[in-house]
C-alpha positions as CSV (number, residue, x, y, z in Angstrom):
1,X,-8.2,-4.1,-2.0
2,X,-7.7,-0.8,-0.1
3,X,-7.2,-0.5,3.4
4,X,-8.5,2.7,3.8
5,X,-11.9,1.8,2.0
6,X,-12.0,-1.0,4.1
7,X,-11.4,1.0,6.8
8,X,-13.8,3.2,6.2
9,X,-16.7,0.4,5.3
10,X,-15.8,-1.4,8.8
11,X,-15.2,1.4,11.0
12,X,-16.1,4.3,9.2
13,X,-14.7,7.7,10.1
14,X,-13.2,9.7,12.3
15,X,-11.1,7.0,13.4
16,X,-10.3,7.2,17.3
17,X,-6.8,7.5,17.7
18,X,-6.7,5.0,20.4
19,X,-8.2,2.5,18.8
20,X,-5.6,2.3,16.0
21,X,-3.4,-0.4,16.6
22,X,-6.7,-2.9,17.0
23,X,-8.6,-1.0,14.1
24,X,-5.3,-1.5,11.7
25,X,-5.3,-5.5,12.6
26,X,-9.2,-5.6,12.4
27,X,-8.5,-4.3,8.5
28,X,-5.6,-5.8,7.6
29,X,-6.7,-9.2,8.4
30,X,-9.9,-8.1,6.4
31,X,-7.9,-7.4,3.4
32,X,-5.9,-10.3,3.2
33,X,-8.5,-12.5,3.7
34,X,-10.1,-10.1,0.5
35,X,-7.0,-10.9,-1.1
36,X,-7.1,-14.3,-0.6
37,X,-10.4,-15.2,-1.4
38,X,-9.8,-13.3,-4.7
39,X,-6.8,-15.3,-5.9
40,X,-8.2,-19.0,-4.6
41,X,-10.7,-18.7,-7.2
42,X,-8.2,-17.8,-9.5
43,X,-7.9,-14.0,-10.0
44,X,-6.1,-11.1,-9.9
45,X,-5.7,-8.8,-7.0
46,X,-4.7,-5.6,-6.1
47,X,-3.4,-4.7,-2.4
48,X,-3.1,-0.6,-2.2
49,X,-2.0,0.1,0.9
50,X,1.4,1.5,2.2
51,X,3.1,-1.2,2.8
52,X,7.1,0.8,3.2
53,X,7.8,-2.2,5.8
54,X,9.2,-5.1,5.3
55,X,6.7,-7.2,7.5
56,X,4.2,-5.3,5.8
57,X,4.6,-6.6,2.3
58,X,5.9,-10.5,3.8
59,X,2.3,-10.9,4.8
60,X,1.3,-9.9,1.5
61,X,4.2,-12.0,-0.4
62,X,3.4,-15.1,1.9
63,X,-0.6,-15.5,1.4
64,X,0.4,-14.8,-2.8
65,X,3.2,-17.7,-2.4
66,X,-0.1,-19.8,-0.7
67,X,-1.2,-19.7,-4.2
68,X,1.4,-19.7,-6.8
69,X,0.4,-15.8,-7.5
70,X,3.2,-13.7,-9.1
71,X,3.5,-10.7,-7.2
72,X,3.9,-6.4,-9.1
73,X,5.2,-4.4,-6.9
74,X,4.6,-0.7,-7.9
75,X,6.6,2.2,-5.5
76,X,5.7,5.6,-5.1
77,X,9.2,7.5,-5.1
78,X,7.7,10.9,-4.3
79,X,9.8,13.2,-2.2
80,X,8.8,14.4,1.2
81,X,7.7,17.7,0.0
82,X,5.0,15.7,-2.2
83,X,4.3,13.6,0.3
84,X,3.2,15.9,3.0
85,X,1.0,17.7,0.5
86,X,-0.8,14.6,-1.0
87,X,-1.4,14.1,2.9
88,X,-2.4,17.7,3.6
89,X,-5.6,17.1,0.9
90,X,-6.4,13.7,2.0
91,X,-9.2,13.6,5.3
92,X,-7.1,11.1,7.4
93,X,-6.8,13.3,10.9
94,X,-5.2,9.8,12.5
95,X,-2.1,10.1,10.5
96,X,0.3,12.7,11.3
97,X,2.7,14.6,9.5
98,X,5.5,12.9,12.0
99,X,4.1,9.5,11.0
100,X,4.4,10.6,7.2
101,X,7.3,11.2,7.4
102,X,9.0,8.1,9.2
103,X,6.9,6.3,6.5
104,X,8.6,8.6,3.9
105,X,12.2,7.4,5.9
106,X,11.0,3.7,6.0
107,X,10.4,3.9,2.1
108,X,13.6,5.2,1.7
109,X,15.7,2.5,3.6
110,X,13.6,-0.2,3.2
111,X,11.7,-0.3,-0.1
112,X,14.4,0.1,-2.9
113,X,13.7,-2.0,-6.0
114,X,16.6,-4.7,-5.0
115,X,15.3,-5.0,-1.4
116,X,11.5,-5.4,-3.3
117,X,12.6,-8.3,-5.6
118,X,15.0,-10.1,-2.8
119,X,11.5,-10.3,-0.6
120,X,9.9,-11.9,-3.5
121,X,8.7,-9.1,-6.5
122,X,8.3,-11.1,-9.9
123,X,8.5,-7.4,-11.2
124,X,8.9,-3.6,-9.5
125,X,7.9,-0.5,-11.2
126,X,7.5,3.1,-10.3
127,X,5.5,4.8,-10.4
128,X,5.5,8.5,-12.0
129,X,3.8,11.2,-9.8
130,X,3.9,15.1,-9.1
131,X,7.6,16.0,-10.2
132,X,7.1,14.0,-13.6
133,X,3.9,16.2,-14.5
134,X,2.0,12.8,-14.2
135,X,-1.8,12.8,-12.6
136,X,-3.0,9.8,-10.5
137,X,-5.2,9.4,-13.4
138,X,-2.4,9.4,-15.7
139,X,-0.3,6.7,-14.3
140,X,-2.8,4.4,-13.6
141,X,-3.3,4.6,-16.6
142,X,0.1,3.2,-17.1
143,X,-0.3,0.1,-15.2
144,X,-2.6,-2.9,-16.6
145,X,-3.3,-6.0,-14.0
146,X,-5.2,-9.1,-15.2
């Protein structure tokens, strides 16, 4: 389930900044109720959103411990150098580069694999990116979820 599709399929786009904080709680709500619909009948799902917060991922963590779901955790270690450039080619004008980059400091302090599997990770990996020589494509690739 990602947020910014169903972002984009509920709101659509541009995204009026001051709208934000009710547009992120319209679409998080709508992808955990995706989520949960998904593993009540007794598959697999996929949350790809940030999620560098703690509070971010407990909501996730709790509806998955409503059913007895194992939860994968992948990170995305990339520097902030990396970062700022994937955000540079991606068309989200209501994201700053300041708001990147507390993110970026969020992930840092708050998403290292022992913090991931105190919260509740069955398993962490991460993910290779930009600095390994490793395409999007190419580490997906990597992953397998059934």
């Amino acid at each position: 389930m990602s947020s910014d599709e169903i972002r984009a399929e509920l709101i659509g786009v541009p995204l009026d900044e001051g709208d934000s904080d009710a547009v992120d709680a319209r679409v998080f709500e709508e992808r955990d109720r995706r989520i949960a619909a998904r593993l009540a009948a007794g598959r697999s799902a996929i949350a790809e959103s940030t999620n560098v917060a703690p509070q971010a991922r407990a909501r996730l963590l709790t509806i998955a411990r409503r059913f007895n779901a194992p939860v994968t955790m992948l990170r995305f270690t990339s520097d902030i150098t990396d970062l700022l450039q994937q955000h540079s080619e991606r068309n989200r004008p209501d994201i700053t580069t300041e708001v990147v980059r507390a993110y970026a400091a969020t992930m840092m302090r708050d998403a290292g694999t022992d913090q991931l599997r105190s919260e509740g990770a069955a398993a962490v990996h991460d993910v290779p990116g930009r600095r390994q020589g490793v395409t999007p494509s190419e580490a997906a690739e990597r992953f397998s979820f059934r």
